[in-house]
C-alpha positions as CSV (number, residue, x, y, z in Angstrom):
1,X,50.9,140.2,10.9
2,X,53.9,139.1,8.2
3,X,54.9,135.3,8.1
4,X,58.1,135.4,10.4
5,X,61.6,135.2,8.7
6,X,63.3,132.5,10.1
7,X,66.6,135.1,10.5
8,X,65.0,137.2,12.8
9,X,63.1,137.5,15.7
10,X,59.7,137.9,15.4
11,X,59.6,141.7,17.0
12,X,62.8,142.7,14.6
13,X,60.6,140.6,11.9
14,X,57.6,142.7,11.8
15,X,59.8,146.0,12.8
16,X,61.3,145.7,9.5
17,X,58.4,144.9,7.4
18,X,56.7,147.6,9.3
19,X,59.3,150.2,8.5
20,X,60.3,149.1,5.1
21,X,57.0,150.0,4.0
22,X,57.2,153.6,5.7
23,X,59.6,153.5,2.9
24,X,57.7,152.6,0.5
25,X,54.9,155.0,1.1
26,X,57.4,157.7,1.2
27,X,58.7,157.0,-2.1
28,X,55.2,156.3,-4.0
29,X,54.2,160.1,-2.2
30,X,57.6,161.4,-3.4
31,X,58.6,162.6,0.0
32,X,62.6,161.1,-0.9
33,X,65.4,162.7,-2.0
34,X,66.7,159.8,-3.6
35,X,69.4,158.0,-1.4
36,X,70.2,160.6,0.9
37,X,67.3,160.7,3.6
38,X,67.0,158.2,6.1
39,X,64.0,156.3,8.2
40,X,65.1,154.8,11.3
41,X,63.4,152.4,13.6
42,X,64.8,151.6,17.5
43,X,64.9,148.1,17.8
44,X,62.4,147.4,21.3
45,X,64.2,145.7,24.2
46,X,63.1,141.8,23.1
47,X,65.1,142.2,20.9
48,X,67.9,144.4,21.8
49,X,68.1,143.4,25.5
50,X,69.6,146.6,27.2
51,X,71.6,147.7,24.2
52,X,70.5,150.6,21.8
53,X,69.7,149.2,18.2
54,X,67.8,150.6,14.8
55,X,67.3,149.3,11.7
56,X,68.1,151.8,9.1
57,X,68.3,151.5,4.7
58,X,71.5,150.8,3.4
59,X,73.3,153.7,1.8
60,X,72.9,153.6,-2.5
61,X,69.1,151.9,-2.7
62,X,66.3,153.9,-3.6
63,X,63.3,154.1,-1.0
64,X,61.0,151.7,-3.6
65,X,63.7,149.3,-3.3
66,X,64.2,148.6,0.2
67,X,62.6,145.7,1.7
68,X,62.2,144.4,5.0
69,X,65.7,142.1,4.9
70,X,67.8,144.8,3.0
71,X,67.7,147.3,6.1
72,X,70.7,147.4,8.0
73,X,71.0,146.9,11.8
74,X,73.6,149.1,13.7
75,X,74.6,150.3,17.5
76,X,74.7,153.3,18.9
77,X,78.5,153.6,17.8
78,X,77.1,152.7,14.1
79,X,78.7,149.2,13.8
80,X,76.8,146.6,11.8
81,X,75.3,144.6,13.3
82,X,73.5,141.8,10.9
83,X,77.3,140.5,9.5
84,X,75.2,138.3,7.1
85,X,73.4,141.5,5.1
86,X,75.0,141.7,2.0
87,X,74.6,145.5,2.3
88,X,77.8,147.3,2.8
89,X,78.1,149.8,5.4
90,X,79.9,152.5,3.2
91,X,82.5,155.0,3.8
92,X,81.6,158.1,1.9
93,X,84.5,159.8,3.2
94,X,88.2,159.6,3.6
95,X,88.3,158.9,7.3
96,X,91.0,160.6,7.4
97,X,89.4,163.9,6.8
98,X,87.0,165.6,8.7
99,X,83.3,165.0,7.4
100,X,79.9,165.7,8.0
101,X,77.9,163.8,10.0
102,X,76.1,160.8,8.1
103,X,72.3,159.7,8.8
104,X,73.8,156.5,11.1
105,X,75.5,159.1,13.5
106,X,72.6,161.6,13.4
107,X,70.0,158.7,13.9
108,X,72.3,157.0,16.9
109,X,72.4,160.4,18.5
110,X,69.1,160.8,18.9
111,X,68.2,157.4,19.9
112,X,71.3,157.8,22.5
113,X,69.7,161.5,23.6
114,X,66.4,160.0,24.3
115,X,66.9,156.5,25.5
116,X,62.9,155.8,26.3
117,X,62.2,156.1,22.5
């Protein structure tokens, strides 16, 4: 068990240390593709209460950079969450053009799709 931030609750604490080294490994085994894959981890109902949460990386660091405090918490509608991350959330498209889906939608939709993840 990690020393608890003081930011976080304890369950979101060790979530993120937890899956901020999944990064890690994946990087040191050179299963990346640089920025463009995403981990995502479901935030557990101590946490989140009813609402559907994940912690995700921030889009433009590299897997072996992100730590436990750099991942980004959004909803199911992709809003950040964690105001105080100095991670932008970034727009990689003109929203006023159709795009592709990003890895925030595609990982929302499956926590949405199976809710008792």
């Amino acid at each position: 068990m990690t020393q608890h931030n003081k930011r976080f609750h304890p369950d979101e604490w060790q979530l993120r240390v937890d899956l901020a080294a999944c990064y890690r490994l994946v990087a040191l085994y050179g299963w990346s593709d640089l920025v463009f894959t995403h981990i995502s981890a479901k935030l557990p109902s101590s946490v989140a209460g009813d609402a559907h949460q994940f912690l995700i990386n921030p889009y433009g660091l590299m897997f072996d950079e992100i730590t436990a405090s750099s991942l980004v918490k959004i909803d199911m509608h992709c809003n950040k969450l964690d105001e105080d991350n100095p991670h932008p959330q970034r727009q990689l498209f003109d929203a006023a053009q159709p795009r592709p889906l990003n890895g925030r939608q595609i990982h929302s939709r499956c926590f949405f799709a199976n809710v008792h993840l």
